[in-house]
N, C-alpha and C positions, 0 to 999 in steps of 0.2 A: 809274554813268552809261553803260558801257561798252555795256549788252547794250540799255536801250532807247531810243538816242539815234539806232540807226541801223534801227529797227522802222518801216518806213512807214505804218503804221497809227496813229502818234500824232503826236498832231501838238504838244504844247506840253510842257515839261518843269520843272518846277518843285524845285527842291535846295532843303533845311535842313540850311544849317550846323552851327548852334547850337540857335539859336530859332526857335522855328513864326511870331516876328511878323517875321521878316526876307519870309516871301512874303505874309503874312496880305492885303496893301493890294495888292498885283498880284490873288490867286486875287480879291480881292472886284469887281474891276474886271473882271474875266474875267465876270461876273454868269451863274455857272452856275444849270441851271436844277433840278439835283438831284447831291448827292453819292453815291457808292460808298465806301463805306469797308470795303477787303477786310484791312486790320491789323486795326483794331479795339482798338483799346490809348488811352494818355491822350493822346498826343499829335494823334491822329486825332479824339479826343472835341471838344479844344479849336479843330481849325480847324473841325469841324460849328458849333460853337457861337460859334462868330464869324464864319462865314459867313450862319448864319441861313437856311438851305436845305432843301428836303426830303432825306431821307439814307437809306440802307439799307447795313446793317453785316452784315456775314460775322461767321457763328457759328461761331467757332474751335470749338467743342466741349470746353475746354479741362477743365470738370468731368468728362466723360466719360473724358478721357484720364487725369485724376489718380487716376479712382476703375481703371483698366484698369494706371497701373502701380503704384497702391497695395496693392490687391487683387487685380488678374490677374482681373478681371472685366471684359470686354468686352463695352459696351454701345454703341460705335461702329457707327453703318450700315456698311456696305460698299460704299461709294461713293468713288470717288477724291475730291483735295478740288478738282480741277480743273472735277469737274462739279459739286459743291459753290459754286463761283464761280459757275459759268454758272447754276446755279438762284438766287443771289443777285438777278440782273441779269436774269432769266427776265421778272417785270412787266415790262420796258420793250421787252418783243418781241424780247428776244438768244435766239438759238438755236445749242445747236451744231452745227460742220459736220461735226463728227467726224473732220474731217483732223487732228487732234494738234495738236501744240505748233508754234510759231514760233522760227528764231532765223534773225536776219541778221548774216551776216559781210560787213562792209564789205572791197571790194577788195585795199586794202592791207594789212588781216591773215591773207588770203588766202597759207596756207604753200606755198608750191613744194618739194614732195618731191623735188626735182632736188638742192635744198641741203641732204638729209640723208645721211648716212653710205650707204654705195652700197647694201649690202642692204636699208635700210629703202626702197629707192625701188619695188619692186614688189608692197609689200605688207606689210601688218602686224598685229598684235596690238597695242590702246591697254588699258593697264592703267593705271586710276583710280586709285591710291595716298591721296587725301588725305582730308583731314574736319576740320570742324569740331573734332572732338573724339578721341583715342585709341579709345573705344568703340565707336565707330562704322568703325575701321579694318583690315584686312583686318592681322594679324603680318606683319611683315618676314619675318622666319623662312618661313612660309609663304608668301608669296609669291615667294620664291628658292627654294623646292622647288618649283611651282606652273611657275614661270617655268625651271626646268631640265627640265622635262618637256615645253615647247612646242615642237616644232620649226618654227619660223617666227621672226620678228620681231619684238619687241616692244617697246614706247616705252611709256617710267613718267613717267604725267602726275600733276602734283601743284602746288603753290605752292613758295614758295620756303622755306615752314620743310618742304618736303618734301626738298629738293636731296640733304641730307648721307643721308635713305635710302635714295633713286636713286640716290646714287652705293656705298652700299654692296651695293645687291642688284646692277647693272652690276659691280661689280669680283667677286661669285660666282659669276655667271652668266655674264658675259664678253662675248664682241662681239655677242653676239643681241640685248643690251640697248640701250636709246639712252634716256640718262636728262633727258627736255626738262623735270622739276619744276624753278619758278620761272626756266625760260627764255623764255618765250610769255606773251602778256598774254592774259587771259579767249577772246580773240574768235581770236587766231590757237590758242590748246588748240582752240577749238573745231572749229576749220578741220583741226587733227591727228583731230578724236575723227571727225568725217565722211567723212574721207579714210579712215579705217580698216576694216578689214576683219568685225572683233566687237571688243566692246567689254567688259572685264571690271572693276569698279567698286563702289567702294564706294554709301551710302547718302549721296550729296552732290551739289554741283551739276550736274558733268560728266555725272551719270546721266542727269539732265532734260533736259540738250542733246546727249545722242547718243541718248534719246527722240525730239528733236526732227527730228533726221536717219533715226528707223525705225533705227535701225542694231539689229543684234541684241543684245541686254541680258545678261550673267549677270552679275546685280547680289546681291552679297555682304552679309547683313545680321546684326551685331553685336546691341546693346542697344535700339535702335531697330526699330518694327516696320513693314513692310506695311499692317498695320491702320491704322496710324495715315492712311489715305487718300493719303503721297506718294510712294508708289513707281512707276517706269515706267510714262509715261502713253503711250501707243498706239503702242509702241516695236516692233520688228524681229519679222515673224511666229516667230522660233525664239528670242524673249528667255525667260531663266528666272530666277525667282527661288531665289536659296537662303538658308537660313534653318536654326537649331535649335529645332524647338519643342517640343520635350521636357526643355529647360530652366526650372525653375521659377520663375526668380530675374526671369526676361525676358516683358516689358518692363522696366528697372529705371529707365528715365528716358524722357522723350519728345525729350529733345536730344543726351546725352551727361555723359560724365563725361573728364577727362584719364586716369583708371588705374581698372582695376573694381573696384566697391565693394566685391564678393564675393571678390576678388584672382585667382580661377580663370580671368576671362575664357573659359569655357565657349563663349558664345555663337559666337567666332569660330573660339575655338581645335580646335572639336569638327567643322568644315566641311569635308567629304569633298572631298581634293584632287585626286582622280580622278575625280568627278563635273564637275568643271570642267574635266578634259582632253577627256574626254567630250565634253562640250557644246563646245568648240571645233570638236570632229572630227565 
């Protein structure tokens, strides 16, 4: 509810708990005049079909991705899937403005860098730390060599099952660190990730919203691909992606895994760490 309750561009908000028949009798009183449905999964079939509207569903491409990380055949366009959306919603006259992504931070989550530790107050380094999933994660290890090579400031943003690794890459790295995982609710991380100066980050959501902000991207990718259409959409003219793709094994999922399947973890572990000081500098 957090990120689009305070988007001015929408104007009605609709939550399920449990059950899809908790809004069923509001959305029909709404008597919309065609649905979108950009999930496309069962839940979304059933309010189509109890609204009784005309509808238009987003093609996850989900065979394509099965046959890309079964076989490592890539049959994916090369189209991000943000414009993938917008051609969804193309019949009804939406065009894009090509100004990127949106995200509004309400006032009050607005961080005051005055109340951070005194060196982070003129400048910083935001380092993404979290995910979904271990696979999709940048090694601690790496990351505390990564982060003993920047000379500048740097703040390890993450949730709160990130805490206990921000607080072990800060206690190796020392006071250049400021460990805010699971200190900041969604919209004040973001208000860190915009005030920041580049933005170093896994394949997760934090990407997408210092996307939103243009901020410069080296956005780090594991198991997870590029291909798969969501990676940095119209982010910081000097954003890079990095990647291994001389690993066979990769793609080996389209989400994630908790520990890799293969146990080598190549894909992250194999990530030039000095291509990343680089690209800072």
């Amino acid at each position: 509810m957090e990120i689009p309750e305070n988007n001015p561009y929408i104007d009605k908000i609709y939550c399920i708990e449990k059950n899809i028949s908790e809004v069923t009798e509001d959305l029909k009183k709404e008597n919309y005049t065609h649905i979108i449905d950009l999930h496309h999964n069962l839940r979304t079939f059933i309010v189509k079909h109890k609204l009784c509207k005309p509808s238009h569903s987003f093609d996850k491409l989900n065979i394509e991705k099965w046959i890309y990380v079964n076989f490592k055949i890539n049959i994916l366009p090369e189209i991000h899937i943000v414009d993938r959306y917008m051609n969804t919603v193309k019949f009804l006259g939406v065009t894009n403005d090509n100004k990127g992504l949106d995200y509004f931070i309400p006032q009050v989550d607005e961080v005051d860098l005055n109340r951070l530790p005194q060196n982070f107050r003129n400048g910083y380094i935001g380092f993404v730390i979290g995910g979904l999933q271990n696979t999709k994660c940048f090694p601690v290890e790496k990351i505390i060599s990564v982060c003993k090579k920047i000379n500048y400031p740097v703040i390890i943003l993450g949730g709160k099952n990130d805490f206990e690794k921000g607080e072990q890459i800060a206690e190796e790295v020392g006071d250049n660190i400021f460990n805010a995982c699971g200190k900041y609710n969604i919209n004040q991380s973001a208000s860190i990730v915009r005030q920041a100066k580049k933005i170093i980050t896994n394949d997760t959501g934090l990407m997408h919203i210092a996307s939103a902000f243009k901020k410069d991207i080296i956005s780090l990718w594991g198991n997870t691909v590029p291909a798969f259409g969501m990676y940095p959409y119209l982010p910081g003219e000097k954003s890079k992606i990095i990647e291994i793709n001389e690993i066979r094994c990769r793609p080996c999922s389209k989400l994630g895994f908790v520990k890799c399947p293969y146990v080598h973890f190549k894909c992250m572990k194999m990530i030039d760490e000095e291509e990343i000081i680089k690209l800072l500098n």
